[in-house]
C-alpha positions in Angstrom: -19.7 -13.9 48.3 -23.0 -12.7 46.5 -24.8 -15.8 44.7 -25.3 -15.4 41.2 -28.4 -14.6 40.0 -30.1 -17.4 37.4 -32.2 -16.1 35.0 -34.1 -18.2 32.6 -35.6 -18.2 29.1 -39.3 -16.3 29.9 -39.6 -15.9 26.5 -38.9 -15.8 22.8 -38.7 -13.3 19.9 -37.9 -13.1 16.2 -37.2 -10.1 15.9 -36.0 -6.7 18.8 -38.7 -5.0 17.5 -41.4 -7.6 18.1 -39.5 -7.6 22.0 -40.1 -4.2 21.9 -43.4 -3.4 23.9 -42.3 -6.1 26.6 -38.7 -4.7 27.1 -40.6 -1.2 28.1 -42.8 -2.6 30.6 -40.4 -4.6 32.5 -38.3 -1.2 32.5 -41.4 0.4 33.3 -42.1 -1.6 36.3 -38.3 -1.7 37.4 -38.3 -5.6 36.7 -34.5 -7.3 36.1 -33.9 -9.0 32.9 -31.7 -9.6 30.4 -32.0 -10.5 26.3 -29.7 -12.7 24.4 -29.4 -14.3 21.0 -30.0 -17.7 20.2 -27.4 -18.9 17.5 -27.1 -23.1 17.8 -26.6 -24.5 14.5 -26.9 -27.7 16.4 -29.8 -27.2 17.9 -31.4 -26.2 14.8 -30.2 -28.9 12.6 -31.1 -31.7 16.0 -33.9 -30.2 17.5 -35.4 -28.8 14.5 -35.5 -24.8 15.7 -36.3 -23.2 12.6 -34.6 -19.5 13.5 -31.4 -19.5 14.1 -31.3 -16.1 15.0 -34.1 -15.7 18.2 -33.9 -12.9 20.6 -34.7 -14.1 24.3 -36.1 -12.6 27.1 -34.8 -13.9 30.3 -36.1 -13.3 34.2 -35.6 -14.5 37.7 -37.8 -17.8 38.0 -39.3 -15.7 41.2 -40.9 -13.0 38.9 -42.2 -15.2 36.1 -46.0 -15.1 37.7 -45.3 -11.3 38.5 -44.6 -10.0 35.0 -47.5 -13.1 33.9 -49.6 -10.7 36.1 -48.6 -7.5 35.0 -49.0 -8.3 31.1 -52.5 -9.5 32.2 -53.6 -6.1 33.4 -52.1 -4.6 30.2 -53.7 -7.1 28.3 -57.2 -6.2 30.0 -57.1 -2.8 29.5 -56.4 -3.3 25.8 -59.4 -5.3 25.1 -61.5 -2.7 26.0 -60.8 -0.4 23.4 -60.1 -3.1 20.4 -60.5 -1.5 17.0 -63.0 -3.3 14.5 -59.9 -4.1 12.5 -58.1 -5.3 14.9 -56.2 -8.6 13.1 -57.8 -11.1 16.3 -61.2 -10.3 14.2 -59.7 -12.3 11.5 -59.5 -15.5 13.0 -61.8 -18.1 12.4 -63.4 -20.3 15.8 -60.9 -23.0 15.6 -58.3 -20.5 15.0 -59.9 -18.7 18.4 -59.8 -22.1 20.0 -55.9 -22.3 19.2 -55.0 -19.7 21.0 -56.4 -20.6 23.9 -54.9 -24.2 23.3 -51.3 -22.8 23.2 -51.4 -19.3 25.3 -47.8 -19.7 25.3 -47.1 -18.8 21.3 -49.5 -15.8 21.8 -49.2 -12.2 24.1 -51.6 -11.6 27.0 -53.3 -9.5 25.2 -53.9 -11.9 22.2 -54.9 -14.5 24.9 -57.9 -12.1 26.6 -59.0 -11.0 22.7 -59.8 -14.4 21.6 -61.9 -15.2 25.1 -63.9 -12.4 24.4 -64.2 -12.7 21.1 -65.3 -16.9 21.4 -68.0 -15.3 23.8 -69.5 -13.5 21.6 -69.2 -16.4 19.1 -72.2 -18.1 22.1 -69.0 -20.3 23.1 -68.8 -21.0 27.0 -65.4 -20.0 28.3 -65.1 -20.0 31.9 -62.2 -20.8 34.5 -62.2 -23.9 34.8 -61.8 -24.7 31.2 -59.0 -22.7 30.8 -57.4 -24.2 33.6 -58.0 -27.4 32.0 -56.7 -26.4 28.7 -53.8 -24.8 30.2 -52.9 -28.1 32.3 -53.1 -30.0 28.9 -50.7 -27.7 27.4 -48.3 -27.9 29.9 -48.6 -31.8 30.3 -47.4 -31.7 26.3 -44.7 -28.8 27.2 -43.3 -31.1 29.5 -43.0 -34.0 27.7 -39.3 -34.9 26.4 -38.6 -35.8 23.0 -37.5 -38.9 21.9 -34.9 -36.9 19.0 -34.2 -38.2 15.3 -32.7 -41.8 14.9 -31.3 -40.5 12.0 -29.4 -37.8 13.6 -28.6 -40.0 16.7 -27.1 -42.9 14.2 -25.0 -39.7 12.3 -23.5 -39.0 15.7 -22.7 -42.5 16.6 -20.8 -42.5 13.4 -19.1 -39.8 13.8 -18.2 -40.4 17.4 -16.7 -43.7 16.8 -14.7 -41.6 13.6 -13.3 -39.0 16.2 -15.2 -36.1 14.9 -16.5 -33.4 16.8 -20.2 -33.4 15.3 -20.4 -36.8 17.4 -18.8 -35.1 20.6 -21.3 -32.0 20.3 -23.9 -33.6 19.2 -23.6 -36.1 22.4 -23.0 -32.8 25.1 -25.9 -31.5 23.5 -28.2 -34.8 24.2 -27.4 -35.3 27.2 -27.3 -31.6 28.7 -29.6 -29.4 26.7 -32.7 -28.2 28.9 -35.5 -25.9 28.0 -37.8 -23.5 30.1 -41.2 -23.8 30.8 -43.7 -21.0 30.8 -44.0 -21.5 34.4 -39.9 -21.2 35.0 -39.5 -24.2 35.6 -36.3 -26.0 33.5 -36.8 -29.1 32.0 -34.1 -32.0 30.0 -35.5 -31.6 26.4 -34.8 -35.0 25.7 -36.0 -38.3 27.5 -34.0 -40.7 30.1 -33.3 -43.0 26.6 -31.8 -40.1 24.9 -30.1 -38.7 27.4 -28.1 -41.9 28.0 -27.1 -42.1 24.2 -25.9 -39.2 24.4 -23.4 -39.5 27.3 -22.2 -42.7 25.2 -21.5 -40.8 21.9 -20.1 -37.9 24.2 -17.5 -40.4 25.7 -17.0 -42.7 22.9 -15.8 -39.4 21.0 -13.6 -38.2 23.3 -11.7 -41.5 23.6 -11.9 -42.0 20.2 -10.4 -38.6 19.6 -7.9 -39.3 21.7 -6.8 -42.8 20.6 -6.5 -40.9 16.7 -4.3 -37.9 18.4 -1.8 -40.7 19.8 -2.0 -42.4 16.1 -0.9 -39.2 14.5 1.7 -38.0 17.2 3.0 -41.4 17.0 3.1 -42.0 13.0 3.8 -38.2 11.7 6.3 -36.8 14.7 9.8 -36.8 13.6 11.4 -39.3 16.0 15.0 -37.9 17.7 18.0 -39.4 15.8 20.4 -41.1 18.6 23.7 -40.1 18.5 26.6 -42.3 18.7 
């Protein structure tokens, strides 16, 4: 039996048309993919996701650093040609320095565009500071979050009452994972949070349960014996 291929979140759009340009090239290039919507009213509320309506791009873990590659080429044949009023021009140094902070919330082409354009500022970018940047980035990528204790003590409560928010809220603690620009996928929430979690996960099942028996057993007609 053929193994199921895994492909993960390489990454995210607001909008089909924004996916657009990337969608062509990965056809272009006869690269598998495949797009779905994000809709997780949980994860919004929880994890703070601001759109609950996010188109994502996903590929084979193996072809993460090809298509990283391939957008890089692109990316380096647009530069050459960038019109004066191109909206990169726009940007202020710090701004410049952004991008190259957090590559990951820009396109390739973005990326190569605020290099050149810092160089011509008399700003020394070379290799090894990017690399160095881009380490930093992903050392803060990879760090899990430590959630809301707010939200956590909501789902507590609501575990305990037998609701559902508590039992969702806990599957989603303890399971949800995110991708890395690399491919690699992560827990999005620390060992801690994990843990609490599993308990409100648990607790509202068997509190759920024990309120199910309560009703059956208080609102069921009972059979009348005969004599």
């Amino acid at each position: 039996m053929e193994e199921e291929k895994e492909y993960l979140v390489y990454k995210t759009f607001f909008s089909i048309e924004e996916a657009e340009p990337l969608l062509e090239l990965l056809q272009q290039k006869g690269i598998e993919y495949q797009t779905t919507n994000y809709n997780s009213n949980i994860g919004s509320t929880f994890a703070s996701t601001n759109n609950p309506n996010k188109l994502e791009v996903r590929l084979l873990p193996s072809q993460f650093e090809v298509v990283d590659a391939i957008l890089e080429q692109e990316a380096a044949k647009a530069v050459t040609s960038l019109p004066a009023d191109h909206y990169m021009h726009s940007l202020t140094e710090d701004e410049l320095m952004e991008v190259l902070e957090k590559p990951d919330e820009w396109t390739k082409e973005d990326y190569l565009i605020a290099q050149q354009l810092l160089r011509q500022h008399g700003k020394v970018i070379n290799q090894a500071m990017l690399d160095d940047l881009w380490a930093k980035r992903m050392e803060v990528l990879s760090t899990p979050e430590t959630g809301s204790s707010f939200w956590i003590a909501i789902g507590y409560i609501s575990a305990f009452c037998g609701g559902f928010l508590g039992i969702l809220m806990g599957w989603y603690m303890m399971s949800q994972q995110k991708t890395l620009p690399n491919g690699e996928s992560i827990y999005v929430y620390d060992s801690s949070i994990r843990s609490s979690g599993k308990r409100m996960f648990y607790i509202g099942i068997l509190s759920l349960a024990i309120w199910l028996v309560w009703i059956f057993a208080r609102f069921m007609p009972h059979p009348v014996g005969t004599r």
